[in-house]
C-alpha positions in Angstrom: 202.5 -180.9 52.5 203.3 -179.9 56.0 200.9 -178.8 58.6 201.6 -175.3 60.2 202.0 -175.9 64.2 199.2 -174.5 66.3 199.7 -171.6 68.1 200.7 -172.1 71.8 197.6 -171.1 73.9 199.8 -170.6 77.2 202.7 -168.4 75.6 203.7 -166.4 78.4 201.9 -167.8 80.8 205.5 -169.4 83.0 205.4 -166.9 85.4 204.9 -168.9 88.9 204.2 -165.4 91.1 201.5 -165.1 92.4 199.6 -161.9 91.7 195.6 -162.7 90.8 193.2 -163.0 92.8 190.3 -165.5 92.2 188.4 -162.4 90.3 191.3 -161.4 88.3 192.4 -164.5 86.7 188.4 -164.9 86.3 187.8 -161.8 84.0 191.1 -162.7 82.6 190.3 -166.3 81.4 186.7 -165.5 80.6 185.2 -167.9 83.4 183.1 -166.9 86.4 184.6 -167.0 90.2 182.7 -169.6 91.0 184.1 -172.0 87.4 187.7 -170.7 89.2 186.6 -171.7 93.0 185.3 -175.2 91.6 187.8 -176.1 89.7 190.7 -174.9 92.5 188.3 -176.5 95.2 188.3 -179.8 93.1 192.0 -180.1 93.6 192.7 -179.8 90.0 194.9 -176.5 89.6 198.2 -177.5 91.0 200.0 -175.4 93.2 198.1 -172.1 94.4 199.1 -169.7 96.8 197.2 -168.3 99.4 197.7 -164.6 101.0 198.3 -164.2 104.5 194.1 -163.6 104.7 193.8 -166.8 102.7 193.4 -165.3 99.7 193.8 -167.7 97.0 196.4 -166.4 95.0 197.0 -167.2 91.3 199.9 -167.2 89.2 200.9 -167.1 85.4 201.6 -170.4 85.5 198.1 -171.4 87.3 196.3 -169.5 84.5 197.8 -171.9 81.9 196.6 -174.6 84.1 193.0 -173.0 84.1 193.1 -172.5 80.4 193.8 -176.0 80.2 191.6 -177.5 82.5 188.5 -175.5 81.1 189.3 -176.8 77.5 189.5 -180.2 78.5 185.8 -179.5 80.2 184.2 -178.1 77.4 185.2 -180.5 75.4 183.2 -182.7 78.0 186.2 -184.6 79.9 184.4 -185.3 83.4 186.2 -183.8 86.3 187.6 -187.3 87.3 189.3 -187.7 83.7 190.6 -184.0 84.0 192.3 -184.8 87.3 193.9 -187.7 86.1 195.0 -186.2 83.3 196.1 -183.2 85.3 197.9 -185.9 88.4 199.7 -187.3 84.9 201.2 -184.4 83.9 202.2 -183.8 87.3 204.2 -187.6 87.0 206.5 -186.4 83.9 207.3 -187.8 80.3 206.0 -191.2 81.5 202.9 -190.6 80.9 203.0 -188.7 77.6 201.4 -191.5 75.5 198.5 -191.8 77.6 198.2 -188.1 78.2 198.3 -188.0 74.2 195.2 -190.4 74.0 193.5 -188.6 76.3 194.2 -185.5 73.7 193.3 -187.4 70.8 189.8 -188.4 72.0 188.6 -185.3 72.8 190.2 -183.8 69.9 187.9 -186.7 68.1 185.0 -186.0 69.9 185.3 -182.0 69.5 185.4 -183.0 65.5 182.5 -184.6 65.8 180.7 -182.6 67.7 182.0 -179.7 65.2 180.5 -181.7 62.5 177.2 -181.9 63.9 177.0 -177.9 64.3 177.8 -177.1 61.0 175.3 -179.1 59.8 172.8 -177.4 62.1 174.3 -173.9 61.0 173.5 -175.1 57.4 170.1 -175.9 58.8 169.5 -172.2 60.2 171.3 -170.7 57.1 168.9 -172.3 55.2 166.0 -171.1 56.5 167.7 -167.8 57.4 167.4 -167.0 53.5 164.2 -168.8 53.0 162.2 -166.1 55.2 164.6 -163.7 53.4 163.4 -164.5 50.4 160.0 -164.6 51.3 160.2 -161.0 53.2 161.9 -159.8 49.8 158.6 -160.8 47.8 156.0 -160.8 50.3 155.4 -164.5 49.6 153.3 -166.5 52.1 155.0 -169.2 54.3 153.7 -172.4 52.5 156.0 -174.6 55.0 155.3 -173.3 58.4 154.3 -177.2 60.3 151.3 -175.2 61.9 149.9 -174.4 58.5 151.7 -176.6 56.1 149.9 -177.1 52.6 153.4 -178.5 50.8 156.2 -180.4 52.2 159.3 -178.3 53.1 162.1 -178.7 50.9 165.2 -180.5 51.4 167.3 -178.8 53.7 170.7 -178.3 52.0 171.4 -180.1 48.8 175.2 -181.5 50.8 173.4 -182.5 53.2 170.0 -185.0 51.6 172.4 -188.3 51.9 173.4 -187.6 55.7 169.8 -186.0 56.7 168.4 -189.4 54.5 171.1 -191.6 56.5 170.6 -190.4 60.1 166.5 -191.3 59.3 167.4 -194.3 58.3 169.3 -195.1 61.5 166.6 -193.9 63.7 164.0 -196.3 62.3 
C-alpha cells in the first residue's frame, strides 16, 4: 500500500524579501520575540536582513527556517545539533544522508515520546470517567491514596502488560 506524502509545512514560504519584523514573524510562527531573538542571536537562522535602524528584518524564506529550527527544538535537538544541522543544509546534497539521520532520530524519539503520552492520556481518560461515574451515582471514592480502603484498579486493560513491564524494570 503506498503512504500518502506529508504535507509541506513551508509551502509558500520562498519568498527571500524581507518584510517582518522580529514581532511579526513571532505572532506569525506562534513563538515569543524573545524564542525569535535567541534563535537569530544563536546564529542559527541564515541570512537575515537588518533595516537601516537595525531592525532585524525577516523574510518568507527565514520563517521556513524558524519553523524548522523550532521543530527540530521541540523535539529536543540541543542548539549545537540544530546548528549543525542547519551549517549542513547550508553545504548542499552532500550532506543529505546525515541530515536524513539527524531526521530519523528525532522522528524516533518524537514516536516515543508520543507513545509515552498516549499512555498517560489513557491514564487521565481513565480516571476522567471513573469520577464520572462516581458523580453519576453519588458513590464514595474508595481509591483516593489518602483514604484508600481497596486497591485501585488496573489502569486500562491495553495497557496491564506495559504498566506490569515498566515495574518490573524499575525493580
Amino acid at each position: 500500500m503506498k503512504t500518502k506524502k506529508p504535507a509541506n509545512p513551508f509551502e509558500g514560504l520562498t519568498d527571500r524579501t524581507p518584510q517582518y519584523t522580529v514581532k511579526e514573524a513571532a505572532d506569525m510562527l506562534g513563538l515569543t520575540g524573545y524564542t525569535v531573538r535567541y534563535y537569530d542571536n544563536a546564529g542559527l537562522i541564515p541570512e537575515v536582513d537588518r533595516s537601516p535602524g537595525n531592525v532585524r528584518l525577516f523574510s518568507d524564506h527565514n520563517l521556513a527556517w524558524l519553523k524548522l529550527i523550532h521543530c527540530l527544538r521541540m523535539t529536543g535537538l540541543p542548539i549545537p545539533e540544530v546548528r549543525r544541522y542547519i551549517n549542513m543544509c547550508l553545504q548542499g546534497d552532500s550532506t543529505i544522508p546525515a541530515r536524513a539521520e539527524i531526521i530519523s532520530a528525532q522522528e524516533k524519539k518524537l514516536e516515543e515520546e508520543l507513545k509515552l503520552l498516549n499512555e498517560q492520556m489513557d491514564i487521565l481518560r481513565y480516571k476522567k470517567h471513573y469520577y464520572q461515574e462516581l458523580l453519576n451515582t453519588h458513590s464514595q471514592d474508595l481509591c483516593n491514596p489518602a483514604t484508600m480502603h481497596v486497591q485501585e484498579p488496573d489502569i486500562t486493560p491495553e495497557h496491564k502488560s506495559t504498566l506490569r513491564t515498566n515495574q518490573r524494570k524499575k525493580r
